[in-house]
N, C-alpha and C positions, 0 to 999 in steps of 0.2 A: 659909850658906843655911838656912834655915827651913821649916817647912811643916806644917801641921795633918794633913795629908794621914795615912792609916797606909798603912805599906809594908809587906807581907809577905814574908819570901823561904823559899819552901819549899828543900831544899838537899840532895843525898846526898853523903855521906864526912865528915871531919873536923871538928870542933870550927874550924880555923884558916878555913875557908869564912868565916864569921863577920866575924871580926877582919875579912878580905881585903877583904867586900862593905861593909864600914863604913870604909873607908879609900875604898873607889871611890862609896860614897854621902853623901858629907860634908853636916853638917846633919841627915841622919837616924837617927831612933832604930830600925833595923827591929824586925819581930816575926822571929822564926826558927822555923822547924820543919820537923825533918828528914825527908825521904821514906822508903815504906818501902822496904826492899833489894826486895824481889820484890811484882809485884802478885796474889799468890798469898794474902800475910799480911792479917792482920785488919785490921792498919792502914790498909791499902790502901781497904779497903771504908768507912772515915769518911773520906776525903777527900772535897773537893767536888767535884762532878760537873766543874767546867771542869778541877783538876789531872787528873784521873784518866782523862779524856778525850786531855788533852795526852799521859797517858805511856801512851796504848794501844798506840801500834808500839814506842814504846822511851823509854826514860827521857832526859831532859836532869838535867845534876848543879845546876844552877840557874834555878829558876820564880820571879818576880820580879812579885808582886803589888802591886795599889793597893784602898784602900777611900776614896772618899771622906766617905761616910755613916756610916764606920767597921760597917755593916752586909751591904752588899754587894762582894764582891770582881771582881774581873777581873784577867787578866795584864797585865802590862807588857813581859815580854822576857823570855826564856829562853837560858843561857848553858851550852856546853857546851866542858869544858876537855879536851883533847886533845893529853897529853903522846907520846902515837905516835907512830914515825917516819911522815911523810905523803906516803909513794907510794902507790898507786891505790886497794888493797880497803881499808889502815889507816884513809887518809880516809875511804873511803866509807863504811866500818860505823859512822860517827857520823851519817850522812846520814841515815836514818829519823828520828833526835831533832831535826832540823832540820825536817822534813817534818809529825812529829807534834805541833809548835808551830803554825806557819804553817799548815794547814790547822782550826786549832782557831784563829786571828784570836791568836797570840801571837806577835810578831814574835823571829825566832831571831837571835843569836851565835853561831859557832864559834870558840874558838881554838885555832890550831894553827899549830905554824910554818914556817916558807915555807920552811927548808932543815933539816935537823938530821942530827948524826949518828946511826948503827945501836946500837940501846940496847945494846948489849954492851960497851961502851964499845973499838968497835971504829972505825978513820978514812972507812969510806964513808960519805958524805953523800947523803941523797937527798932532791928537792925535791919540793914539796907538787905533788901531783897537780893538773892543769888540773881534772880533771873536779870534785872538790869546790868549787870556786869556779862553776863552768859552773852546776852542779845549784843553786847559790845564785840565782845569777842567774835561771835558768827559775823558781824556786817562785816568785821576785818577779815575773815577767813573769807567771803562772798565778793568784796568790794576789792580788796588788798588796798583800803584805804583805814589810816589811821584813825581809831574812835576810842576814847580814853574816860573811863569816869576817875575822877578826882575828888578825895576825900574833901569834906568842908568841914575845918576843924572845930572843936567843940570842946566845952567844959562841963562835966557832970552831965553830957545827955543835951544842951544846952548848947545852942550856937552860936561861936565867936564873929564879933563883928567888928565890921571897918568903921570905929566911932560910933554914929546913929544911924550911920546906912546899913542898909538887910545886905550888905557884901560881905564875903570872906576878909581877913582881915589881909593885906597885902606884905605884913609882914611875917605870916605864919610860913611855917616849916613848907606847908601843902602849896601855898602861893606861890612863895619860891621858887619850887620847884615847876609850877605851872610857867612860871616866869621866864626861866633857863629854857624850860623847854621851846615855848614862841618865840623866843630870841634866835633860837637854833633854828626852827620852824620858817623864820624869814631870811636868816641864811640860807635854806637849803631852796628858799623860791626861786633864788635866782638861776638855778639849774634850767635847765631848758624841759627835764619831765622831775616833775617839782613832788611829786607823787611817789615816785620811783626813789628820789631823792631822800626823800623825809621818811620812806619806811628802811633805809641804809644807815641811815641817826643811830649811834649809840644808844640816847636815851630811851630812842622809838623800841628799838629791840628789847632794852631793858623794863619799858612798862609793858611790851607785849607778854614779856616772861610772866610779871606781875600779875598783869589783866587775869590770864590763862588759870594761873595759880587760885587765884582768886574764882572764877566762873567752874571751875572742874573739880573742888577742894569740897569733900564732903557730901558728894553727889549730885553733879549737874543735872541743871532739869531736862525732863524726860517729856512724852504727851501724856505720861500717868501721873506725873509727877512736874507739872509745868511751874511750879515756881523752886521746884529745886529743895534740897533740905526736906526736914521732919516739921517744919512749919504749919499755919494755917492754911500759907497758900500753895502746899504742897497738895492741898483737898482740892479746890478748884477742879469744877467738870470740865472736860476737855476728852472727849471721845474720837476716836479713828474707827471708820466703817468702811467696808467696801463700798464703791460708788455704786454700784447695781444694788447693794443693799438699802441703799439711802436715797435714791427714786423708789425703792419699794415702799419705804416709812414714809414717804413723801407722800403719794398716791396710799397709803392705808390711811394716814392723819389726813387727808381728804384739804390738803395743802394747794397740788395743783391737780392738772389731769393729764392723761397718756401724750393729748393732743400738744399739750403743752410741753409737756419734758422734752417732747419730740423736737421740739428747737431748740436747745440746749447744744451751745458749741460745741463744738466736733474734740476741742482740746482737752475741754472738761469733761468729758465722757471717754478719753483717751486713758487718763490719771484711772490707774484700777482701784485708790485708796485715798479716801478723803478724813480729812481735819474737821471736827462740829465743835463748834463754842455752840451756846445759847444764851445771847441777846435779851432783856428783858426792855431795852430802850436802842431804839436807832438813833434817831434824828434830831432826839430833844434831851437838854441838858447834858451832852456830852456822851452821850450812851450808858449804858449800865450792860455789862461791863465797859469802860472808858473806852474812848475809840485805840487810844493806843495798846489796848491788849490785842486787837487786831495785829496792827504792824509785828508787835514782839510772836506772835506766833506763828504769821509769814516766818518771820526770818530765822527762828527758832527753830522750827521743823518741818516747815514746807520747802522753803527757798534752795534751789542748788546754783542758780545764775542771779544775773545779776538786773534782770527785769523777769517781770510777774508771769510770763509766761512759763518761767523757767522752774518750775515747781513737780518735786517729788510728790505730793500731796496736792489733792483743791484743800481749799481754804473755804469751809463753809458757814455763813452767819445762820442759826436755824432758831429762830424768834421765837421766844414765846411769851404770846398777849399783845404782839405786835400786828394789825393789818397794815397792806399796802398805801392803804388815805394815808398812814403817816409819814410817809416816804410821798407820795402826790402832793400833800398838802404842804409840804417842803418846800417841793418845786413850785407850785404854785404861789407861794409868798415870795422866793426866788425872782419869779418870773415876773412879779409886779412890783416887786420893790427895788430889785436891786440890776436884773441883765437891762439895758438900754436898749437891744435890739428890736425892741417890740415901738419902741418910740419916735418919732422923728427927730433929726440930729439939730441940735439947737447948743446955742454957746456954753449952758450950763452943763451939756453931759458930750463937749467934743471930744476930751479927752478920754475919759472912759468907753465912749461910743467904737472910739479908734481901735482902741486897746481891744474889744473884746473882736471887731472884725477879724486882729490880728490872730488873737488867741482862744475865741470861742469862749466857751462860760466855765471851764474847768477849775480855774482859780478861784472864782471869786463864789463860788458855791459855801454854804456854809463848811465847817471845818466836818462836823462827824458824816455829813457826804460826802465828800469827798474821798474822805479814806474810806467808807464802804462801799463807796463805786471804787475807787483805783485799788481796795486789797481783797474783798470777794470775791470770789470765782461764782457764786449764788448767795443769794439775801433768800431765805426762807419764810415768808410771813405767814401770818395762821392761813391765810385767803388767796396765795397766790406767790409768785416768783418772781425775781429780776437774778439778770447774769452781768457777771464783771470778768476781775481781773483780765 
């Protein structure tokens, strides 16, 4: 197969990325160019606004562009490979690069595999979390963009690979079919609503049937039951209270005071029924729980549109053993290390300096702020409040 078309594949990790996406793109010659590690770096500030958008909650290791003009680009699909054992939080902290695709109009991939052994190379097997297939299913039900997880195939528990690289192998059954499908996928870009196109695909409808089956097959998860199944992570706390009840515990746990709740958005006090996790880490090491259980419970059972406003549910983070300094102390390392704005513009931070003029400090904030400013509707810390979504 042929094609004037250019394909761009932006890409993080190894050199072998390459080789692997030219073996499941046959016919094409891509262009390649690696992402940068942190959106912190310089490099980060010359992407074009559609990458750099996609990786604001969290990076995917593969962005998967078309030009037809050879001028103007757009995505085509975004694939994110997920050699982790895949019980409940491992899935889900790939769940945000799913989410920061498809709401940017870039239809997502996950692979990860449906059983595998504990990386230690120890004999318990643990199977792929219901809820990462569920949470696929809802961003297509929300987005009407396609988001697909794909088995990574395996022997005895045990993941096959491409030679010595941590890739799927390109000649498995599951690859294949990953294959046919972006093949079809760049046929259908040429459409003029490439989106509309690609969810009309045979195959597309075929792995929705799949997806579906899969996400709703033995009891999709619920907020009693948020990972789905008789599982471990079928226990996970995860409470729904009236929002009038939850400024009540707010003001008895001596959290914040009347003065305060009293500024509390009008939209979020609109919602008669809110969502609680509880937090036992915000800002450091990734959260506990991961920041992406956040995202999957937005989209799981809050979300009815297709931005944060648009929510059946608040979405509330309600910490505990958390104060506000660690959320201050964030920004504050933020603010001296990393935003330019505070500096004079000088040849070593022009491009950066630029970048943030254009776009303010959103991006380049650490990753587990980010997502609890853009998916909280309230952070509850032992000592005080901040408001999102």
């Amino acid at each position: 197969m042929t094609s004037s078309m250019d394909i761009i594949i932006y890409y993080e990790g190894s050199h072998s990325i390459e080789s692997w996406m030219k073996k499941l793109l046959p016919g094409f010659a891509p262009t390649f160019k690696p992402l940068p590690i942190s959106n912190k770096q310089k490099a980060f500030a010359l992407l074009p606004k559609y990458v750099s958008d996609i990786l604001y909650l969290d990076k995917p290791d593969i962005i998967i562009s078309g030009s037809v003009d050879g001028i103007h680009e757009k995505p085509i699909f975004s694939i994110e490979l997920a050699a982790c054992t895949p019980q409940f939080q491992h899935a889900l902290q790939r769940f945000p690069r799913m989410l920061a695709s498809v709401e940017n109009k870039c239809p997502s991939i996950l692979i990860m595999a449906s059983e595998k052994c504990e990386n230690n190379g120890g004999i318990r097997r643990y199977k792929r979390s219901q809820a990462i297939d569920y949470g696929a299913v809802r961003l297509m039900d929300i987005f009407g963009v396609p988001a697909f997880v794909f088995d990574w195939p395996t022997t005895n528990g045990v993941l096959d690979l491409e030679g010595s690289d941590t890739l799927p192998p390109s000649s498995s059954l599951e690859m294949k079919e990953l294959s046919f499908y972006l093949l079809d996928a760049i046929a259908a870009f040429r459409n003029a609503d490439y989106i509309a196109a690609l969810m009309k695909l045979p195959r597309t409808v075929e792995l929705i049937d799949k997806s579906r089956q899969i996400a709703y097959g033995g009891g999709a998860p619920t907020i009693t039951r948020p990972g789905g199944g008789i599982g471990a992570a079928s226990k996970v706390k995860l409470d729904k209270l009236k929002t009038i009840d939850l400024f009540s515990k707010i003001l008895a746990d001596r959290r914040s005071t009347k003065k305060l709740l009293s500024e509390v958005p009008s939209h979020i006090k609109a919602r008669t029924e809110s969502i609680v996790m509880y937090p036992t880490r915000v800002a450091k090491h990734a959260g506990d729980p991961y920041v992406g259980m956040l995202c999957y419970y937005d989209i799981a059972f809050c979300r009815v549109g297709d931005v944060n406003r648009d929510r059946r549910y608040n979405l509330i983070a309600y910490c505990n053993g958390v104060k506000k300094a660690d959320m201050e102390n964030a920004m504050q390392s933020f603010k001296k290390n990393t935003c330019p704005l505070g500096d004079s513009i000088q040849l070593k931070n022009v491009v950066t300096y630029s970048y943030h003029l254009r776009n303010g400090c959103s991006h380049t904030k650490s990753k587990p702020v980010r997502i609890y400013a853009e998916m909280a509707d309230m952070i509850v810390f032992e000592d005080g409040v901040l408001f999102g979504g």
